[in-house]
C-alpha positions in Angstrom: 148.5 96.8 116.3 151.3 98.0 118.8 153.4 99.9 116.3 156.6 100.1 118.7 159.9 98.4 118.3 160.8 95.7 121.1 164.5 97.6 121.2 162.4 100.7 122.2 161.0 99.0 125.1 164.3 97.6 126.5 165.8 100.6 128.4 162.5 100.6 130.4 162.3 96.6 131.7 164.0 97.6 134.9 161.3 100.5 135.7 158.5 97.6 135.4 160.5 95.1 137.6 161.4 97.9 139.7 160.9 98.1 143.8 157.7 100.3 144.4 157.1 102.4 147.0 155.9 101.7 150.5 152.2 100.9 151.2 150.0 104.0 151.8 147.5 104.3 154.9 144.3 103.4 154.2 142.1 106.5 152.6 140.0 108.1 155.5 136.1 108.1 155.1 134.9 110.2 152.4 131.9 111.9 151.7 130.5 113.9 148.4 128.3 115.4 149.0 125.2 117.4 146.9 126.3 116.4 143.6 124.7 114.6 140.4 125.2 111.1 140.0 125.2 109.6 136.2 125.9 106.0 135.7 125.2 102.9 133.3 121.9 102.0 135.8 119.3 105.3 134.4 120.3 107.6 131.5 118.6 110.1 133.7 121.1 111.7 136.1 120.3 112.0 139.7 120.6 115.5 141.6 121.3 116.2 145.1 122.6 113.0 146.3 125.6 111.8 148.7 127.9 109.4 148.6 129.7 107.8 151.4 133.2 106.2 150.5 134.7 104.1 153.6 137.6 100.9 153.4 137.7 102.0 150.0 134.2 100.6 148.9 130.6 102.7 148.8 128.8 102.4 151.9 125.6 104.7 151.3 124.2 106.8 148.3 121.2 108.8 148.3 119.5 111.7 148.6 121.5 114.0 150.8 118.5 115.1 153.5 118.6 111.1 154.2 122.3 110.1 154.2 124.2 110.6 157.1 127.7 111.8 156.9 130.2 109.9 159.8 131.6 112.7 161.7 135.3 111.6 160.7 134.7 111.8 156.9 136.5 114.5 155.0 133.1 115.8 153.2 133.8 117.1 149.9 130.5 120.3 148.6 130.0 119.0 145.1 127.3 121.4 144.4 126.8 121.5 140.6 129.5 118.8 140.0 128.9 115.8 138.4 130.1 111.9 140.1 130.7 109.0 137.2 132.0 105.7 137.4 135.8 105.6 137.0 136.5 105.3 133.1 138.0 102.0 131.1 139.9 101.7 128.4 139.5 98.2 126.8 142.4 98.2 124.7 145.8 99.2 126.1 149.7 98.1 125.6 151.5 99.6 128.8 154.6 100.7 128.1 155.7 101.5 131.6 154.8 102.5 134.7 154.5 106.5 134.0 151.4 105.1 132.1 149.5 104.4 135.1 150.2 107.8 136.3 148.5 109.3 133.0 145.6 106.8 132.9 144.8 107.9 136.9 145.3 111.6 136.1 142.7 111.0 133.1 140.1 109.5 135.3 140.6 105.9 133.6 140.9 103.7 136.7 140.8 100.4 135.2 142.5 99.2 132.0 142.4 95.8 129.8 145.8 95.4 129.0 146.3 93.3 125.2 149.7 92.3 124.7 152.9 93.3 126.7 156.7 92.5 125.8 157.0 92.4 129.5 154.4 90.6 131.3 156.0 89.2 134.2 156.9 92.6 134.9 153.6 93.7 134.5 152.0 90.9 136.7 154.2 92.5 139.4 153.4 95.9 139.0 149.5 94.4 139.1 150.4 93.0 142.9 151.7 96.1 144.0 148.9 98.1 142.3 146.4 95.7 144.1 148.6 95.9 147.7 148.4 99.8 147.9 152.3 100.5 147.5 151.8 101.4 143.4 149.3 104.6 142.3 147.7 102.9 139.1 144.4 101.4 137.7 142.8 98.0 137.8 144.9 95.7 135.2 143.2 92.9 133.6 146.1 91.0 131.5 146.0 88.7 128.3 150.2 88.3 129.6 151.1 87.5 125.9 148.9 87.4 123.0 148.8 83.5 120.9 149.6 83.9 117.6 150.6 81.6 114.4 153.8 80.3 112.9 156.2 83.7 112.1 153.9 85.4 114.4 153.2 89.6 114.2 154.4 91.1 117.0 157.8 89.9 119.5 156.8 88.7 122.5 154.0 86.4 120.9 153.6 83.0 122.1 153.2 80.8 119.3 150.8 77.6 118.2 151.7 76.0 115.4 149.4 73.2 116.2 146.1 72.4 118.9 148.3 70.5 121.0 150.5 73.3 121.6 147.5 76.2 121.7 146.1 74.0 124.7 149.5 73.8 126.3 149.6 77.5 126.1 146.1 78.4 127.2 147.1 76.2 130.4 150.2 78.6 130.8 148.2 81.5 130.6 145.9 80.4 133.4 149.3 79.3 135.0 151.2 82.8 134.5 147.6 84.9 136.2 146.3 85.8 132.9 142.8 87.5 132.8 141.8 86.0 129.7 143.1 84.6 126.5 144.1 86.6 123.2 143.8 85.2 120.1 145.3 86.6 117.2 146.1 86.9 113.1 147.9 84.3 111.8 146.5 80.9 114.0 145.2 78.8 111.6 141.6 77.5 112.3 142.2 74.0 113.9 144.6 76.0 116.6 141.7 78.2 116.8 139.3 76.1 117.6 141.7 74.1 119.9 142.5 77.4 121.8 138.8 78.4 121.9 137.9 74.7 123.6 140.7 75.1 125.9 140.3 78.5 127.2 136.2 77.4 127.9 137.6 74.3 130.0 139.8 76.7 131.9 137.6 79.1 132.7 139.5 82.1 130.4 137.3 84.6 128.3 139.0 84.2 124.9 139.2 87.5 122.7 141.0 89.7 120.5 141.5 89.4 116.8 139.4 86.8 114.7 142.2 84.9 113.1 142.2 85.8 109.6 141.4 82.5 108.4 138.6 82.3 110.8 134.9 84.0 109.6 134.1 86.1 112.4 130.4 83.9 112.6 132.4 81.0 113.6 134.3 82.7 116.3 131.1 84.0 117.6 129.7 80.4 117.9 133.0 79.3 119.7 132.8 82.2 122.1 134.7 84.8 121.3 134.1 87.4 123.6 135.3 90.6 122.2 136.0 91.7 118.5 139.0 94.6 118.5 139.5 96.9 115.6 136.7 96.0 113.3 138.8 93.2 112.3 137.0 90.8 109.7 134.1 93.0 109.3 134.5 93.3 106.0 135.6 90.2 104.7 132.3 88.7 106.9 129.8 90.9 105.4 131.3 90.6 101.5 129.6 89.0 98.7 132.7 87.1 97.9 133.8 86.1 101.4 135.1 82.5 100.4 137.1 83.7 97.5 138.4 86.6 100.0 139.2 84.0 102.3 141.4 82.3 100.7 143.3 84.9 99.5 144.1 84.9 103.2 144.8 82.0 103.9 148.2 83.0 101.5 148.6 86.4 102.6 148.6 85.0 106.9 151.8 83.1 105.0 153.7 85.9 104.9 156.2 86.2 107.6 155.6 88.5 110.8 154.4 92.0 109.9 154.9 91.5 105.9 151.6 90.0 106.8 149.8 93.3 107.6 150.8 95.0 104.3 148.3 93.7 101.9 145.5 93.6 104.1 144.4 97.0 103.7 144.0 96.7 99.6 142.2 93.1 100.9 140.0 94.8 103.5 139.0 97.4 100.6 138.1 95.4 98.0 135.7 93.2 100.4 134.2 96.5 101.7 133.4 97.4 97.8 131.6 93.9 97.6 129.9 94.6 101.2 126.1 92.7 101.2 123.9 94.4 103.7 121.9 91.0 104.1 124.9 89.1 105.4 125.9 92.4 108.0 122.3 91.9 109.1 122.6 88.0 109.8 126.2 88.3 111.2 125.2 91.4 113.6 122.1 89.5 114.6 124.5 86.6 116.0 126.8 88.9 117.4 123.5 90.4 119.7 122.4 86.6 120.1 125.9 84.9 121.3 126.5 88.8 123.3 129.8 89.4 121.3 131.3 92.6 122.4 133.1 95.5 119.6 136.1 97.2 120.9 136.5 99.5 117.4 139.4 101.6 118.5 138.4 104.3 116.5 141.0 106.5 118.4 143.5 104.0 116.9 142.1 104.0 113.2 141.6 107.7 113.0 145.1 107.5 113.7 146.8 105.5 111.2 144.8 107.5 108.7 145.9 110.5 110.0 149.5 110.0 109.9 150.3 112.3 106.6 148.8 115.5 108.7 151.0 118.0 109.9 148.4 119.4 112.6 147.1 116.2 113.5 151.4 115.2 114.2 151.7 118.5 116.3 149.7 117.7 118.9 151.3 119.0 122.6 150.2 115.7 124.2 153.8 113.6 123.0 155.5 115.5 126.1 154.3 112.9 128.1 155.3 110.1 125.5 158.6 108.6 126.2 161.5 109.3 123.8 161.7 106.0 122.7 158.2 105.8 122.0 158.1 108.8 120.0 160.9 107.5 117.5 158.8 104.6 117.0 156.1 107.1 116.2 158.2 108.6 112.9 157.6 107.0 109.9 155.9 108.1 106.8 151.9 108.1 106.5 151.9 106.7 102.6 149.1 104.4 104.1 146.9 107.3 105.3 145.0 107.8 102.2 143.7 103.9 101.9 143.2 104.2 105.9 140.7 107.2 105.6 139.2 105.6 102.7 138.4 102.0 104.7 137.4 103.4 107.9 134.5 105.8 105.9 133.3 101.7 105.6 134.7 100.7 109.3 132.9 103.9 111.0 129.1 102.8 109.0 129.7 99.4 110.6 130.1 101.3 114.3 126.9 102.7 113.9 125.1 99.4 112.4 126.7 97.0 115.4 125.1 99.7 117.8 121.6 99.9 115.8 121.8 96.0 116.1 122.2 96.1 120.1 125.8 95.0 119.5 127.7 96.2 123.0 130.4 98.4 122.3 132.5 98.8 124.3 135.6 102.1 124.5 139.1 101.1 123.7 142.3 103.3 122.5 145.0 100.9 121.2 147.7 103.2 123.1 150.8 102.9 122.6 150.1 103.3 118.7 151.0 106.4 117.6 149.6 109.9 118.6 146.8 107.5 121.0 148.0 108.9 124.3 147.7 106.4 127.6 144.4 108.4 130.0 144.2 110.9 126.7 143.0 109.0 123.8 140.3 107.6 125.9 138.3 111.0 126.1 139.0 111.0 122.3 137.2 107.6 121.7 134.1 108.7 123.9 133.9 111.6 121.6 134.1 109.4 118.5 131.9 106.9 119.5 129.8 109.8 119.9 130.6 111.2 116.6 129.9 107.8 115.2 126.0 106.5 116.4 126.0 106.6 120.6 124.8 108.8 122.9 126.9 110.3 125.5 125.6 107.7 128.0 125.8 105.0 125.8 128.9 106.2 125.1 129.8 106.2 128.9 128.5 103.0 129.7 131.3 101.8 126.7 133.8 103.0 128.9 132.0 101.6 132.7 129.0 99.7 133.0 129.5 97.5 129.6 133.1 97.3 130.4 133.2 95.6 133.2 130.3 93.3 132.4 132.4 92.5 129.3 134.9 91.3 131.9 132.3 89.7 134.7 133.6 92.2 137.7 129.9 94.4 137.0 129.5 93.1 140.7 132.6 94.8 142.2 132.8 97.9 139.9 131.9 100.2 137.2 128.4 102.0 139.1 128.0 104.5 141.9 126.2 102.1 143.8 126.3 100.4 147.6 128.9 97.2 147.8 130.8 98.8 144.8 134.9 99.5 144.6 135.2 103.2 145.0 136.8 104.0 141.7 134.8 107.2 140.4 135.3 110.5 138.8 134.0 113.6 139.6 133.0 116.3 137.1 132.6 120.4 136.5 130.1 119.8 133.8 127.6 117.4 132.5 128.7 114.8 130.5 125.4 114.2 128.9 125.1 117.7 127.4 128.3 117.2 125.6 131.1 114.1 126.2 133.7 116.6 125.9 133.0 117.6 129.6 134.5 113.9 130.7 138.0 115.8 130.3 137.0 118.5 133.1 137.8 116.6 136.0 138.0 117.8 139.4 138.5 114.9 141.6 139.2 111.4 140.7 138.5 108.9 143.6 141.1 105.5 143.4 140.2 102.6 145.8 138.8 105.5 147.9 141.5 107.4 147.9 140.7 111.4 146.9 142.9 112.6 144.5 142.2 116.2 144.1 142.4 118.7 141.0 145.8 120.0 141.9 146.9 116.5 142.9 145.9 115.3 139.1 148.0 119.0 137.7 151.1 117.6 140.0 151.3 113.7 138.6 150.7 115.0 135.1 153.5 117.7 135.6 156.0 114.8 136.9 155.2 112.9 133.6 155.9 115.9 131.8 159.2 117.2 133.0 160.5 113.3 132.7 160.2 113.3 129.4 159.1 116.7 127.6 161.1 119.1 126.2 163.5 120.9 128.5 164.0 124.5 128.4 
């Protein structure tokens, strides 16, 4: 779904390969102290506690009569403040480096990045990220998404057969790929050839079920995570086979010509939706611990795009130029999108009554789904939509990360953990609006303060917004 031209993207290829800055010192000890800690271990928060940050990692949390504070921390009074893990957003396309300046400012300190018309690029900006000499979150890359013949999106690699989806898997592993994406138009023997692969390699495979695919047998080959809802509704239809094969022609179609049908598909099997097969299918989904990424942001979006007010919102002056002409195009699709997700947004709240994981995802750079932004959106609609505002924060930490298998080195306010955290003015559990009223946001240990945040965000801004 990354509605942006590759021509778009050009000018900005140097930026990613670009030199970056000089290592910074390592942060100094750190030490919050008196404030509430909420993460994905209690839904109950915890008052009066301190934390100790040294090396960049937790070193003690607990009540604040019984931790000490080492004499050369830099002690920050967090009286009536509230400490979080740092946010994820699961779905991302980074469209260059000023995103990692908006994700940090948000309080999203790690990002799963989908698809990128750059990656090697990318993969360097990771290094320099990991090193110290590159503010930004913690990337974890799919490099290039796998696709079919006359694949989507530029930038795909293509399988037209399994002898070429293992050949490409073993590239992936190769190029420092996280995981494995699969996507629309693979055909179910490259499927299953890239599923088997990516097992013996050792990659997590995710991303869209292939169309021609039922999302049950993805589920039984591994799949990790589900994005957008995708093959919800033919899965859960009455007339899935017939549906199915209607596919099978319209995945045919060449690149995005592919897309344009699917939505009168995807309504049409939604009409014919049998409650007994979303039961079974959700059931396995719990049992094989399949993970939802729904990017409602993203779908809210696209059905949004014939809204004047929705389309004036002050948040593109820290969208690129470039991006925001990809952005203008008529919303004549908006109508049939608001009617499909009323059907995509029930399913949100039956995965999560089924013990589904869900986890928070944005689909930025889509448009008006804004990198660091859109993420406080989704926790609202996931709110809006079934969770509670911790379940809704675990989406975005604790589940996250154990989505990835890195719930040992991040993603709780706990001893051992990567200090990657977010500090509050208000409770997040009274209302999930208050993840937006950050006052600190802590990056490998390093403090970033409130005014800190104002100054990157103001950079972004006067880069690219309107000048007077």
């Amino acid at each position: 779904m990354i509605r942006l031209l590759i021509a778009g993207l050009i000018p900005f290829a140097a930026a990613l390969w670009a030199q970056p800055e000089e290592p910074k010192p390592a942060p100094a000890p750190l030490a919050i102290v008196d404030v509430t800690v909420i993460d994905g271990s209690s839904p109950e928060p915890r008052p009066g506690q301190t934390v100790v940050i040294e090396g960049g990692r937790i070193v003690a949390v607990g009540p604040k009569a019984q931790v000490q504070v080492p004499p050369a921390a830099t002690t920050v009074v967090a009286t009536g403040q509230y400490l979080i893990p740092g946010l994820w957003d699961m779905h991302v396309h980074v469209a260059g480096p000023d995103y990692f300046t908006l994700f940090v400012a948000n309080g999203v300190t790690g990002v799963r990045e989908m698809h990128n018309f750059f990656p090697d690029g990318l993969v360097g900006q990771r290094r320099s990220i990991q090193a110290g000499r590159l503010l930004g979150p913690d990337l974890r890359i799919a490099y290039s998404l796998v696709d079919g013949p006359d694949p989507v999106w530029p930038g795909s690699l293509v399988a037209k057969d399994p002898e070429e989806a293992r050949a490409l898997v073993r590239r992936l592993k190769e190029k420092g790929a996280d995981f494995v994406k699969a996507y629309t138009k693979l055909s179910p023997e490259t499927y299953r050839a890239l599923a088997a692969e990516a097992q013996a390699v050792g990659l997590p495979i995710l991303g869209h079920v292939p169309e021609s695919v039922s999302a049950a047998e993805a589920a039984q080959l591994g799949h990790r995570t589900m994005e957008h809802l995708y093959g919800i509704a033919v899965a859960t239809s009455s007339q899935e086979e017939a549906l199915r094969a209607e596919l099978t022609r319209i995945m045919s179609l060449s690149g995005r010509e592919a897309f344009r049908p699917l939505a009168e598909l995807w309504l049409r099997a939604a009409a014919s939706h049998d409650d007994a097969k979303r039961d079974a299918l959700f059931e396995l989904f719990r049992e094989k611990g399949v993970y939802h990424c729904p990017t409602l942001t993203v779908l809210r979006s696209m059905a949004s795009l014939d809204n004047p007010e929705f389309l004036a919102d002050p948040r593109v002056k820290y969208m690129p130029p470039y991006i925001l002409s990809t952005w203008k195009r008529p919303g004549g699709g908006a109508p049939a999108m608001r009617k499909l997700n009323e059907f995509h947004f029930r399913m949100v709240r039956a995965l999560h009554a089924a013990g589904v994981p869900i986890l928070a995802g944005t689909d930025c750079t889509n448009p008006y789904v804004f990198p660091g932004f859109s993420l406080h959106d989704e926790l609202e609609l996931l709110v809006e939509h079934g969770l509670s505002p911790h379940e809704a924060l675990r989406a975005a930490t604790s589940q996250a990360v154990r989505s990835l298998g890195i719930e040992q080195e991040v993603g709780a306010v706990a001893v051992g953990q990567r200090a990657d955290l977010v500090l509050l003015e208000a409770d997040p559990l009274t209302d999930i609006r208050h993840t937006r009223r950050i006052a600190a946001v802590i990056l490998r240990g390093q403090h970033l303060e409130r005014s800190r945040l104002d100054e990157l965000l103001a950079q972004v801004a006067a880069k690219f917004g309107p000048k007077e």
